[in-house]
N, C-alpha and C positions, 0 to 999 in steps of 0.2 A: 444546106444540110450541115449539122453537127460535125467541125473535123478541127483534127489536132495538126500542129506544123511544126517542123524543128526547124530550128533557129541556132545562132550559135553569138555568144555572150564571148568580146571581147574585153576584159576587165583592165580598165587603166588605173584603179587604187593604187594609192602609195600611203605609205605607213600605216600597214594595219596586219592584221596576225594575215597567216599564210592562207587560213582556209575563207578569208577574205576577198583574199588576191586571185581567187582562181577564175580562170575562161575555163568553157565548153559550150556542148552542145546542151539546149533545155528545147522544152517545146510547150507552147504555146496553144492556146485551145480558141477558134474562134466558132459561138454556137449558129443557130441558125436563125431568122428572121422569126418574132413571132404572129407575123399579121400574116393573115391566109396561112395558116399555119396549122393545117385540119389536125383535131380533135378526137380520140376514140378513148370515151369514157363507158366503163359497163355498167350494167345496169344498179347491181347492186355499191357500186359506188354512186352513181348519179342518185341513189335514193339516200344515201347516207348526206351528200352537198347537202340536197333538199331539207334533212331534217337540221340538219346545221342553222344552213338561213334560216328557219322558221323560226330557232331556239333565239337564236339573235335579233330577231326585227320582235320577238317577245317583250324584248327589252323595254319596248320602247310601250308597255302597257300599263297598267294600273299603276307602278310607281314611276311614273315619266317624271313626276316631279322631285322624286330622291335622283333619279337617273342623270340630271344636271350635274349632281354633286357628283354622285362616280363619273361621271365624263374627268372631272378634275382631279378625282384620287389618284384614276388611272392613267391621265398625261403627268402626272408627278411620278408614280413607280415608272413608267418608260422614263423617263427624263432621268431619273436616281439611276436606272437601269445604264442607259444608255452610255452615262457622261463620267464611269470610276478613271480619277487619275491617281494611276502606282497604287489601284487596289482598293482606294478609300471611297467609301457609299455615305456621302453626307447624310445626314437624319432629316428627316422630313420637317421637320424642325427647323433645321435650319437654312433648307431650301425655301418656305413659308415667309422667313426673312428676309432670304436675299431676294424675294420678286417682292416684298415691300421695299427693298431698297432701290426697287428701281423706280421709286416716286418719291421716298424720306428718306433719309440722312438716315443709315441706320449703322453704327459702330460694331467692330469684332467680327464682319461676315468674311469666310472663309474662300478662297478661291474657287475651290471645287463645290462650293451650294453655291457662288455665280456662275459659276460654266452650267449646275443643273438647268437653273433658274430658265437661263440662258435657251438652252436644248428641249425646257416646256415651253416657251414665248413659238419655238420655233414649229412642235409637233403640233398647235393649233393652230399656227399659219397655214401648214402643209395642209390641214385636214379643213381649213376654212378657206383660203386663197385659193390655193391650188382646187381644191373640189367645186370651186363655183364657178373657173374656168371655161369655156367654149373648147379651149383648145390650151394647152399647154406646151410652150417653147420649151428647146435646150436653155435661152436665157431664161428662165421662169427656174429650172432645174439648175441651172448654175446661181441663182440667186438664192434659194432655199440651201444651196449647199454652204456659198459665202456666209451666209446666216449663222450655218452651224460650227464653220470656225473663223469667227470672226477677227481673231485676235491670229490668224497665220495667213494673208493676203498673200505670200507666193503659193498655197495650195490651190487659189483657187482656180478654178475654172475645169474644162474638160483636160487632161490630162494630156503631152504630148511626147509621153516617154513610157518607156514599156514597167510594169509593177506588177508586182506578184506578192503571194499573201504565204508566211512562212520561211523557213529557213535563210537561210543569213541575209546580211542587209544591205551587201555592195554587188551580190550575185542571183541567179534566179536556179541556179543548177537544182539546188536541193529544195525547191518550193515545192511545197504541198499542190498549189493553185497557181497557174501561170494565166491571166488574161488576152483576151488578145491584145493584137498588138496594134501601137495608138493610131495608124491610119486607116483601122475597119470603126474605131471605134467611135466619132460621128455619123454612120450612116447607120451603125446598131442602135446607137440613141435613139434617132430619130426614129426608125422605126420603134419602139418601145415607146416613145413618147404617143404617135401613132393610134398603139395599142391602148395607153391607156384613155387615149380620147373616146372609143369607141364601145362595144359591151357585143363582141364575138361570144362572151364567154359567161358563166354567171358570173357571180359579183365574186367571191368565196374562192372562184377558179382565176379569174383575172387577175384578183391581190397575189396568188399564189406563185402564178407566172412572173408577175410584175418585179416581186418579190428576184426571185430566183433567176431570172433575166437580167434585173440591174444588178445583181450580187457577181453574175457572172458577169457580164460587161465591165465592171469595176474600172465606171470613167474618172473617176477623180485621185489623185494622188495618196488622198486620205479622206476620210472622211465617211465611204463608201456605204458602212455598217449603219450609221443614222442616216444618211438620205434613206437607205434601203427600206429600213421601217419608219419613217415617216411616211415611204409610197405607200404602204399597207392602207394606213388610215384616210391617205389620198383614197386609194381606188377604193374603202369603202363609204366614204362618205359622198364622192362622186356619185355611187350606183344606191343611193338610197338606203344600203343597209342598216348602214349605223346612224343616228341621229343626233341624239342626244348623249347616248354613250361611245365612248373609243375604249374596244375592245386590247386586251393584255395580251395581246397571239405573240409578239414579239418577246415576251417575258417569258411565257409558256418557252419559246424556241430556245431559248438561250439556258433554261434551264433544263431544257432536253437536246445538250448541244450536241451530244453525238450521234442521235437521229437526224439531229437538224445538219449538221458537216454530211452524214451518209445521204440524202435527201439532197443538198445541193450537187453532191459527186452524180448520184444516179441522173437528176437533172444534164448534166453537162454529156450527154450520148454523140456516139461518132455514126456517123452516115444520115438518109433519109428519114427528116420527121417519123411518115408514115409506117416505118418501120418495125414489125413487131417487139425490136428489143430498143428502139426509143420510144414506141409508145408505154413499154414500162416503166420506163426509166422515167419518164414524164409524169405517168402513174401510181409511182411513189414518191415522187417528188410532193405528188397534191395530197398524196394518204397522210402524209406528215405533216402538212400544213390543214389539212382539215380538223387530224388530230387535236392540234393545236388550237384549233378556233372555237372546237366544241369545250376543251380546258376551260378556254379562257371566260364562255358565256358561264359554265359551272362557279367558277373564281368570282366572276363579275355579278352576279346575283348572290351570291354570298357576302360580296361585300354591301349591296344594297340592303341586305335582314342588316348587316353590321350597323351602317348609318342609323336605319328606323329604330335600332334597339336603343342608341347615344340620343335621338332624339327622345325619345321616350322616357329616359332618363332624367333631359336636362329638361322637360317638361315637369317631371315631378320635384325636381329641384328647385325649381323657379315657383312651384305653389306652395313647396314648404317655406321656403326662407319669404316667401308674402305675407302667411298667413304665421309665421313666428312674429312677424312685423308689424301683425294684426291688422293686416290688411286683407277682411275678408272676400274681397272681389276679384274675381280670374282676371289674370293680364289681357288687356283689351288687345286685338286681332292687330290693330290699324296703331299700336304703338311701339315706337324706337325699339325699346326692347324686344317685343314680337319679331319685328321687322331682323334686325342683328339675329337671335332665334333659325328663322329660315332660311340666313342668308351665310351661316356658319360652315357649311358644309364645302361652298365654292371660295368662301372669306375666312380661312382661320384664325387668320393674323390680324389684325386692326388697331388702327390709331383713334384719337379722337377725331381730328382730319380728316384721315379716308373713311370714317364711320361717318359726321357731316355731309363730308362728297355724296357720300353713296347713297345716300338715302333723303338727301336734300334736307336736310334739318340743321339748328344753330349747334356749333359748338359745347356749348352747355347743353343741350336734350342729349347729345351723343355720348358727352362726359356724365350724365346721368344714368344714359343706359349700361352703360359700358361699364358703371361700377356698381351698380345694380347687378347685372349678372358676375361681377367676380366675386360678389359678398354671397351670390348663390352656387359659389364654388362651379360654376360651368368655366370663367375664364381665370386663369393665372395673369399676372405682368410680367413684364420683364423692363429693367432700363434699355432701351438703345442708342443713349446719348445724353449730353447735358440736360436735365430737365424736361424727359422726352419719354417714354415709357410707350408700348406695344401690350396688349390684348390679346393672348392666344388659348385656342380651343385646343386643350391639351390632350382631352379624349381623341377629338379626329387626328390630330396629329399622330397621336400613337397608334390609333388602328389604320390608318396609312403604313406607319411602317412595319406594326402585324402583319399586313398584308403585304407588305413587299418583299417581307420575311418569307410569308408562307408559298407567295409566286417563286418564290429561288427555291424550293423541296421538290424533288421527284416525287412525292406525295403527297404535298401541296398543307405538308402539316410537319413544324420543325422537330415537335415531338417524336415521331414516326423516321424522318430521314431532314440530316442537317442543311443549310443551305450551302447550294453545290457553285456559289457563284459570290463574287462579294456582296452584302447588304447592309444596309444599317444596323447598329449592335439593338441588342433587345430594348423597349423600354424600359423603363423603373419604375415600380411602384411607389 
């Protein structure tokens, strides 16, 4: 069962303000197992799940082949999401560059678009490694966490000292949230780990738990907030939901951070699961994460019209500037150019190099395509180096960060209500 424990914090700090220095009494919250962990969901919520899932495995219909491309717009707005340091949301732009530079030499990349970069390498591992698992360890979870901060090796691993989330930084008196404490907290793993091997639950309900169980467990010293929503896209890609696209629910939450804080508190109940007033508390917990998932397919298809419109676009682009060219023949289907075309949406960024790689062609067809389409104003350059220059699709670029704009609004429109979280600044005309 769900239950609270006091504890008492003896503070040994030296030289720091007073309200630093202080001991007492706090307490600590350990929740309860969730495997065998019975369930009373009513009926008019279990039909609301249902129409959730439906909306979501929608996804994966008629545009399945744009739906590759949002899989990637939306592991970059989580990534931009996830990884602000001291408040600054690198531009999609510039994150675009820094995961080319983790194969070219590329000049002027900012620390914070490599830590994005960084934190997207890693939410497709989660959602690709992890989801094709059998069975998933604490190493498997201590490794995906190393990942995410790789540049602070004494954070990692499971944690072996007590952390709380809020109020000051050498005491737990004044925390918002106190976890338990670190020798319940291997055997809560593991059970959670347990859970997400299994499918007690639906999919929708499971990521919810999962969600809201490791947030409460909070085994790691830091880090906590990105494993947490990396697990989302674990336990939906595990249970078939998602496919091709990785759902926004984690951006949707953050921009409704005060449902999403009252939704983890109702979560954390004291006494017996079955309890009429934990099985509330559990029942709002999922009301707001359903909330959230139903957002995010709305968000997530909207960004899919966005794609088709930019292709649509750069199709008619590419037959004016041929036929200005007088070149009265359509771009053949099976050529470089075409190729670059379909492959823009998951590839914004491109070299002459990775365009070669990618598509298995010489050097020179790829430096033909490649400036073939920026004479068709589809790409811009940029230098990133001595005698070096980069390829980017400034359109998707920018409605990338449209849209990560319009995920940080309570009304999902910046016009209507500003964004309530930091984001990337507007684009430019």
């Amino acid at each position: 069962m769900g239950s609270w424990h006091p504890a008492f914090w003896d503070n040994d700090v030296t030289g720091m303000p007073r309200r630093e220095r202080r001991s007492g009494e706090y307490r600590w919250y350990n929740p309860d197992h969730v495997v065998g962990r019975g369930r009373v969901i009513d009926a008019d919520l279990a039909r609301r799940i249902a129409g959730v899932e439906r909306r979501i495995r929608s996804l994966d219909g008629p545009g399945a082949d744009i739906l590759s491309s949002v899989a990637r717009f939306l592991l970059r707005s989580e990534a931009i999401a996830s990884s602000h340091i001291e408040g600054v949301a690198p531009s999609a732009k510039q994150v675009a560059l820094a995961e080319l530079g983790t194969t070219e030499l590329v000049q002027g990349l900012s620390a914070h678009a490599k830590l994005v970069a960084n934190n997207l390498t890693v939410v497709q591992v989660a959602a690709g490694r992890l989801a094709d698992a059998d069975v998933i360890t604490i190493a498997d979870l201590e490794e995906l966490h190393a990942a995410l901060l790789a540049d602070e090796p004494r954070l990692h691993g499971i944690r072996s000292r007590q952390n709380w989330i809020g109020g000051a930084d050498h005491h737990p008196l004044d925390a918002d949230f106190v976890p338990p404490a670190p020798d319940r907290v291997p055997s809560l793993v593991a059970d959670l780990l347990e859970y997400i091997t299994g499918a007690a639950d639906s999919p929708l309900v499971q990521a919810a738990l999962v969600h809201a169980q490791f947030e409460t467990i909070h085994p790691f010293s830091d880090g906590n907030g990105r494993v947490g929503r990396a697990l989302i896209h674990t336990v939906l890609t595990r249970r078939g939901l998602t496919t091709t696209a990785v759902l926004p629910i984690s951006l949707v939450l953050a921009t409704r951070r005060p449902d999403y804080i009252n939704g983890l508190t109702a979560y954390r109940f004291e006494g017996a699961a079955d309890a009429p007033a934990a099985v509330a508390a559990v029942t709002e917990w999922i009301q707001v994460f359903i909330d959230a998932a139903d957002d995010a397919v709305t968000q997530s298809q909207r960004i899919v019209n966005d794609i088709a419109q930019v292709r649509q676009d750069w199709e008619a682009r590419i037959d004016q500037h041929r036929q200005a060219g007088g070149r009265r023949r359509a771009l053949r289907s099976d050529s470089t150019t075409a190729h670059i075309l379909d492959a823009l949406p998951s590839a914004p960024v491109l070299t002459v190099r990775t365009t070669a790689a990618l598509f298995d062609v010489s050097t020179k067809a790829a430096a033909t395509a490649l400036e073939e389409l920026s004479a068709a104003d589809i790409l811009s350059t940029r230098s990133i180096g001595r005698g070096a220059r980069a390829y980017l699709a400034d359109d998707l670029l920018d409605l990338i960060t449209v849209a990560e704009r319009r995920l940080a609004s309570t009304r999902f429109d910046t016009r209507e209500s500003s964004p309530v979280r930091p984001v990337p600044a507007r684009p430019q005309p």
